[in-house]
C-alpha positions in Angstrom: 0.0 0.0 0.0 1.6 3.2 -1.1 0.4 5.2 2.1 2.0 2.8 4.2 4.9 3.0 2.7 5.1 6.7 2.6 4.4 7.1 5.6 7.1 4.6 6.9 9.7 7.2 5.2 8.6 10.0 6.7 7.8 8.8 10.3 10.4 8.8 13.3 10.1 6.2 16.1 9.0 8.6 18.4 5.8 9.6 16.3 2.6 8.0 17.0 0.6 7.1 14.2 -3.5 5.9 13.3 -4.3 3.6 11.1 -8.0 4.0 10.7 -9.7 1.1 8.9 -7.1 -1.1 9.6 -8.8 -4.5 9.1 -6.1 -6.6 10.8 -3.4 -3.9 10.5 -1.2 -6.2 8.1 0.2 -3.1 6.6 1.7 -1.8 9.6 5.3 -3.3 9.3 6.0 -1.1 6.6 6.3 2.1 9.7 9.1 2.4 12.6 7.2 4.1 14.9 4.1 4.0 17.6 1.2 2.3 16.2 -2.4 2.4 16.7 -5.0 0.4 14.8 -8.8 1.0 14.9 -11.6 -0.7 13.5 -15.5 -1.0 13.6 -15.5 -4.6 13.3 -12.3 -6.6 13.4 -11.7 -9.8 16.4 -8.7 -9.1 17.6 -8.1 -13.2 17.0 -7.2 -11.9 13.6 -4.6 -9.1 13.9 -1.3 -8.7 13.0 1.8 -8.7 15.0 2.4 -5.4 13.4 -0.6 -3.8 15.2 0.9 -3.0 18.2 -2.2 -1.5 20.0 -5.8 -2.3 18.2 -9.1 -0.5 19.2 -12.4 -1.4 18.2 -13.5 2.2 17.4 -15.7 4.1 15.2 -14.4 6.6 13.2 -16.9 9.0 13.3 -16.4 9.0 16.6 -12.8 8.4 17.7 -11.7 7.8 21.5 -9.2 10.0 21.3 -8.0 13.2 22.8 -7.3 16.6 20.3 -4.2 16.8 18.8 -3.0 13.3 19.5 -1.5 12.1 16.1 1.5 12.8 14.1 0.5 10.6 10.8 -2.8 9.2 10.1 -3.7 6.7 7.2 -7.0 6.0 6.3 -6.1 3.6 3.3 -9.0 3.0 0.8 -11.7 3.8 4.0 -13.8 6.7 2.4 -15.3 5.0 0.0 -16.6 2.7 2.9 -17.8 5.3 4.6 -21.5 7.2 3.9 -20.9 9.6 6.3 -17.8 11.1 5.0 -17.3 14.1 6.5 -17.5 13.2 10.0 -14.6 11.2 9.4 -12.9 14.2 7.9 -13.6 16.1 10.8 -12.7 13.2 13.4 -9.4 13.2 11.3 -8.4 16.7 11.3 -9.4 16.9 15.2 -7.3 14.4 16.5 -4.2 15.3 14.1 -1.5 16.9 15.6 -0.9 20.7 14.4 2.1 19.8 12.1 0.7 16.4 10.9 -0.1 14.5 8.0 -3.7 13.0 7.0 -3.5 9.9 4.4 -6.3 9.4 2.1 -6.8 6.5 -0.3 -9.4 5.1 -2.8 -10.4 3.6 -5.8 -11.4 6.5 -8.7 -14.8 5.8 -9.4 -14.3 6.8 -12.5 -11.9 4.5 -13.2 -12.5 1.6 -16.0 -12.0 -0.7 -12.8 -13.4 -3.2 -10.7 -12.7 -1.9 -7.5 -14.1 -4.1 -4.5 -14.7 -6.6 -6.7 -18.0 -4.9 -8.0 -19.0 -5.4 -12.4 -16.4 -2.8 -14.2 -18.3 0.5 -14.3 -20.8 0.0 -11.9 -19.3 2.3 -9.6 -19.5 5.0 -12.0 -23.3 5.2 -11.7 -25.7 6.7 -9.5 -25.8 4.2 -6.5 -30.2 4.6 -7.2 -29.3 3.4 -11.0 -26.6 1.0 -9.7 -29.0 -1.5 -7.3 -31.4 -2.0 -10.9 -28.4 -2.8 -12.8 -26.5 -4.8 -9.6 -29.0 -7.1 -8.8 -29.2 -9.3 -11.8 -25.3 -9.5 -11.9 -24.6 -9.9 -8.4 -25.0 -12.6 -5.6 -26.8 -11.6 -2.6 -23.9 -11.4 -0.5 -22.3 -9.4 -2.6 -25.1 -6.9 -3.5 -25.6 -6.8 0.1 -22.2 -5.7 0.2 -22.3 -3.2 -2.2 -26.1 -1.9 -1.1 -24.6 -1.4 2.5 -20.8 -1.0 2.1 -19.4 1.1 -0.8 -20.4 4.6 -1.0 -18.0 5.7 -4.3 -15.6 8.7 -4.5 -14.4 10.8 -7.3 -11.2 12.8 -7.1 -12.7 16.0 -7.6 -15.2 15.3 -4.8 -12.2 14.2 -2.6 -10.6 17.2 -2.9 -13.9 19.3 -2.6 -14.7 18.0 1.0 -10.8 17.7 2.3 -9.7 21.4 1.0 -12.9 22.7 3.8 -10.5 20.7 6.3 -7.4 20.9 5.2 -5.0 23.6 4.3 -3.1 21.5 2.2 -4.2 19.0 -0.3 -1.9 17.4 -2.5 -2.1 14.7 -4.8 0.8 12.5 -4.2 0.1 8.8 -6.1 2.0 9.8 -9.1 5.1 10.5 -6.2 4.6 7.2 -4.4 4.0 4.9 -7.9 7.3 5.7 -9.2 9.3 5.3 -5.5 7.5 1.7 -5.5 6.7 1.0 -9.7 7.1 -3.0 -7.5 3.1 -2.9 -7.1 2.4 -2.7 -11.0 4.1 -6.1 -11.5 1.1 -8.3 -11.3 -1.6 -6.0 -13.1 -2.5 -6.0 -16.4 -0.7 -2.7 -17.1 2.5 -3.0 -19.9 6.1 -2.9 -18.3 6.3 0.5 -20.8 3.6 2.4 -18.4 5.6 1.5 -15.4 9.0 2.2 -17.3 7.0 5.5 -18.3 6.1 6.5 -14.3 9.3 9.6 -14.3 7.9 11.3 -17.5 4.7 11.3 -16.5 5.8 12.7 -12.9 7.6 15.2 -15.2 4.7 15.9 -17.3 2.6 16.5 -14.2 4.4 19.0 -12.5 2.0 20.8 -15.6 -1.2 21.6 -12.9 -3.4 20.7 -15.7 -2.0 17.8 -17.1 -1.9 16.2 -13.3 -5.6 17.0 -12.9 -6.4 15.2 -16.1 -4.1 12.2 -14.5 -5.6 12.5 -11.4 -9.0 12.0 -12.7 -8.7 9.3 -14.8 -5.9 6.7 -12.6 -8.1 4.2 -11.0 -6.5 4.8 -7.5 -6.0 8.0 -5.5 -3.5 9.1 -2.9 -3.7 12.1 -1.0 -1.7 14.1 2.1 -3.4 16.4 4.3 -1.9 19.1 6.3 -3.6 21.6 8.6 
């Protein structure tokens, strides 16, 4: 996960970081440093080693002091989430002055299939999406999608986060080419990957990185108050 991993490079051991949404927080070995997992759901049973505190929390409503965090990561979480800006908020309140907010999702833009969902579907109006779900879907997994995935578009992203956040910056295109590893098994040509520094180049154009930004299937974003 590039979050992770960015936030592993910018974190000292002495920082204390969130990982909201963790699920088992497998992705926390990738960070030196204090960490804190927090989930709605998760048995602790499952967690990993790396997790070395878990909560059961919720995130709209975290059990934490102000101006507690150094780093948080809330990696692909939004689009989980149908109350979005309470998150935000949550977020920005419990982040330390000089902080860092992580934000990831899947584009739902994106010619993907993000979640597992038919290719497109998230592209739709959820109100058009449950007539053309059903038919294509199990009941477990319509039930997943009815319930659980709430889509996000870039430009929405940065709508809602620029109320809370002073900065905003896009920063996939950054972390793609530092790990260009987690292209290997997708269906994307070795030329695209091999291609990752020109396009960083090419982006440093505002426009041309808000073209990229809303087309690439995923989205990375750092906060800052």
């Amino acid at each position: 996960m590039l979050m992770y991993s960015r936030v592993g490079r910018l974190s000292e051991p002495d920082d204390i970081i969130l990982d909201l949404g963790s699920k088992d927080g497998r992705y926390l070995d990738e960070i030196n440093a204090k960490t804190i997992a927090l989930d709605i759901e998760l048995a602790k049973g499952q967690l990993s080693d790396e997790a070395q505190d878990y909560i059961l929390g919720d995130g709209c409503e975290l059990p934490f002091q102000d101006n507690v965090f150094d780093y948080i990561i809330l990696g692909q979480v939004l689009e989980h989430i149908p109350y979005k800006i309470d998150v935000i908020k949550e977020v920005k309140r419990v982040l330390k002055p000089h902080g860092a907010a992580f934000f990831s999702f899947p584009n739902r833009y994106s010619p993907s299939k993000p979640h597992g969902l038919p290719r497109f579907l998230s592209a739709v109006p959820k109100s058009i999406g449950f007539e053309i779900a059903r038919p294509m879907l199990t009941e477990e997994k319509y039930t997943y999608y009815r319930d659980c995935v709430f889509p996000l578009s870039p430009l929405h992203a940065r709508r809602i986060l620029s109320k809370y956040f002073n900065e905003v910056e896009y920063v996939t295109i950054d972390e793609s080419i530092k790990s260009p590893e987690i292209y290997i098994d997708r269906l994307l040509p070795q030329t695209f990957v091999n291609s990752l520094p020109l396009i960083s180049l090419l982006t440093n154009i505002p426009l041309l990185e808000r073209v990229f930004e809303s087309v690439w299937s995923y989205c990375s974003y750092e906060c800052s108050i």
